[in-house]
Backbone as numpy.savetxt, mean C-alpha at the origin, in Angstrom:
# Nx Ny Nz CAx CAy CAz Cx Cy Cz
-6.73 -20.23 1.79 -7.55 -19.03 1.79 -6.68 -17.77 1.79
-5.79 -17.69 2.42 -4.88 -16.85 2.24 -4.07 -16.74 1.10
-3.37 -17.73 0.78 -3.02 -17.67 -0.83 -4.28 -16.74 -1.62
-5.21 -17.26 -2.26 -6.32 -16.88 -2.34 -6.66 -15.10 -2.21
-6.66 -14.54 -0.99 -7.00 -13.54 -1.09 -5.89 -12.28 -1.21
-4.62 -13.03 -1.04 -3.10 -12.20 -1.42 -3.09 -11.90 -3.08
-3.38 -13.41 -4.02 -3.80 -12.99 -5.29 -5.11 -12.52 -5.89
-6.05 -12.46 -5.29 -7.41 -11.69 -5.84 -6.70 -10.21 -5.49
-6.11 -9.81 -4.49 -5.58 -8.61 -4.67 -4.67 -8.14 -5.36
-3.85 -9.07 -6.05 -2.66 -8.68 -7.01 -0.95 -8.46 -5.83
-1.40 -9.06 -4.48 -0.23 -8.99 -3.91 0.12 -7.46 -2.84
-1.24 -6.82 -3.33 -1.07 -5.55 -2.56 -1.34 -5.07 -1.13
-2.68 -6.30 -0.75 -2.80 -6.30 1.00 -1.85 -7.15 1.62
-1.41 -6.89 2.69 -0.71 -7.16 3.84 -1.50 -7.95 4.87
-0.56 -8.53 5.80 -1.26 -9.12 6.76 -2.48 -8.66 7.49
-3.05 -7.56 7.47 -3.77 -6.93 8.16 -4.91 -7.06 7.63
-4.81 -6.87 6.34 -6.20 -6.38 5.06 -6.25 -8.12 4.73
-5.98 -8.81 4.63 -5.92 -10.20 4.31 -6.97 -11.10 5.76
-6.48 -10.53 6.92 -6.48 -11.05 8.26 -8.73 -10.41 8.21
-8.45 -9.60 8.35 -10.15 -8.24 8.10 -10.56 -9.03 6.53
-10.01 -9.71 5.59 -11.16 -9.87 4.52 -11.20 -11.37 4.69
-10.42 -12.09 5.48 -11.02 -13.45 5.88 -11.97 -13.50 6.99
-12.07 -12.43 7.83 -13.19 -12.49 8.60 -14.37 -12.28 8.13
-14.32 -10.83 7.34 -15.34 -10.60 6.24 -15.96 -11.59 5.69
-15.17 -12.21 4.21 -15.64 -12.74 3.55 -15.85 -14.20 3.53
-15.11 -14.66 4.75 -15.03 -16.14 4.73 -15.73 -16.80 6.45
-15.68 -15.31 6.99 -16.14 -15.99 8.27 -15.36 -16.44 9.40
-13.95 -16.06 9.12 -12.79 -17.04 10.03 -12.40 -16.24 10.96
-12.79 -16.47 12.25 -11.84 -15.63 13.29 -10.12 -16.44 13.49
-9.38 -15.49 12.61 -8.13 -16.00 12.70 -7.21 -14.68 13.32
-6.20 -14.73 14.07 -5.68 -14.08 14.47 -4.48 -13.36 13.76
-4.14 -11.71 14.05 -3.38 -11.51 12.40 -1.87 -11.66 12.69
-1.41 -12.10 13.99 0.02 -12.97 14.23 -0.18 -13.97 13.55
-1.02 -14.87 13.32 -1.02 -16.27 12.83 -1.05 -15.87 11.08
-1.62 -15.27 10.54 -1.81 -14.93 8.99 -0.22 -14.15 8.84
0.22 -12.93 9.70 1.46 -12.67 9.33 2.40 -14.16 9.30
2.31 -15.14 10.40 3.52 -16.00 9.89 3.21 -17.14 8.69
1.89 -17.30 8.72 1.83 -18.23 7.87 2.17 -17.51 5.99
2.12 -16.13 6.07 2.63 -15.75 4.62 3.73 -15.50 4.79
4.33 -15.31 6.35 6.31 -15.37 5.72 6.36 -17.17 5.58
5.90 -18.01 6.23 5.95 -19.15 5.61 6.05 -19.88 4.07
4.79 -19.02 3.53 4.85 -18.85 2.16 5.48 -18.21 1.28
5.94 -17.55 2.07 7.20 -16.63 0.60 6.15 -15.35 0.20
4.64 -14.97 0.84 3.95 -13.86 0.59 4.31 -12.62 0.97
4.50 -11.27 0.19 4.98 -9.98 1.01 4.39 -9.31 0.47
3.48 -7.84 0.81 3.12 -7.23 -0.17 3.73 -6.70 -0.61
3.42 -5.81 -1.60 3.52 -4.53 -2.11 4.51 -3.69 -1.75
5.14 -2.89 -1.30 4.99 -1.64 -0.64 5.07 -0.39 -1.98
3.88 0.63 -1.47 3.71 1.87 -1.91 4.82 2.28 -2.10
5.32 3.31 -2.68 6.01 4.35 -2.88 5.61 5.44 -2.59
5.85 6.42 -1.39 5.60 7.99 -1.26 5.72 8.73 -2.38
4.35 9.22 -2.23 4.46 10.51 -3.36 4.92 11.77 -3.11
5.92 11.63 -3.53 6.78 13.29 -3.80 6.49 13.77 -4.51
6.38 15.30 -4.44 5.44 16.42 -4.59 6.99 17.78 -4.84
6.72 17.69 -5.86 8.14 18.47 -6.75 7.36 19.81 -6.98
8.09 20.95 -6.73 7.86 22.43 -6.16 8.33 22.76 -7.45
7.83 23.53 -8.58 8.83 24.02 -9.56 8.46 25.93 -9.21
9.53 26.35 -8.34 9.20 27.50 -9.18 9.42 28.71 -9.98
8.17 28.95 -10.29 7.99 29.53 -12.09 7.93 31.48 -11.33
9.13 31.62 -12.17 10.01 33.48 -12.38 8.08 33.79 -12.81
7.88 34.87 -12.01 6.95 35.79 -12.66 7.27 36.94 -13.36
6.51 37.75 -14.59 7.05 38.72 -14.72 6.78 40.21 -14.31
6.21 39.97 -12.98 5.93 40.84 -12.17 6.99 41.27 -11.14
7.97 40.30 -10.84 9.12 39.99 -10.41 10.11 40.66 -10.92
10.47 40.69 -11.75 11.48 40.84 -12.17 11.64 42.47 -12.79
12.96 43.61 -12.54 12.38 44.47 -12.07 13.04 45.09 -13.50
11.97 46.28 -14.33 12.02 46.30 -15.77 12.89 47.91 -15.35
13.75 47.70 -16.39 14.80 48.88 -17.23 14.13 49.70 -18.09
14.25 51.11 -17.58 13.95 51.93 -18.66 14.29 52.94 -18.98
C-alpha cells in the first residue's frame, strides 16, 4: 500500500502525506515512524522541492538619472 501510494503520487509525498492518505483512503491506522522506516527499507525518498528564488532586477529609471543641459 505504500509502494502504491508513493507512485500514484509520482514520488512526491513523504512519509507524512503517505502515512494521512493511508488513513484516508485505505482506512489503516498506521503509525508515521513505522511508514518512515518501512520506505527507507524500500529504497523510497521523496522529492525534495527546490526554493524559489525570487531575482530582484533593478531597472535605471529615466526619472533618475539626472539630464544635461
Amino acid at each position: 500500500m505504500i509502494q502504491l501510494a508513493f507512485q500514484k503520487h509520482k514520488g512526491i509525498y513523504g512519509y507524512r502525506r503517505i502515512q494521512a492518505e493511508l488513513r484516508r483512503i485505505f482506512d489503516v491506522q498506521i503509525n508515521h515512524k513505522r511508514v518512515l522506516r518501512l520506505m527507507q527499507e524500500m529504497g523510497l525518498q521523496a522529492k525534495i522541492r527546490r526554493k524559489y528564488r525570487y531575482l530582484y532586477h533593478n531597472k535605471s529609471s529615466s526619472y533618475r538619472v539626472s539630464k544635461t543641459f
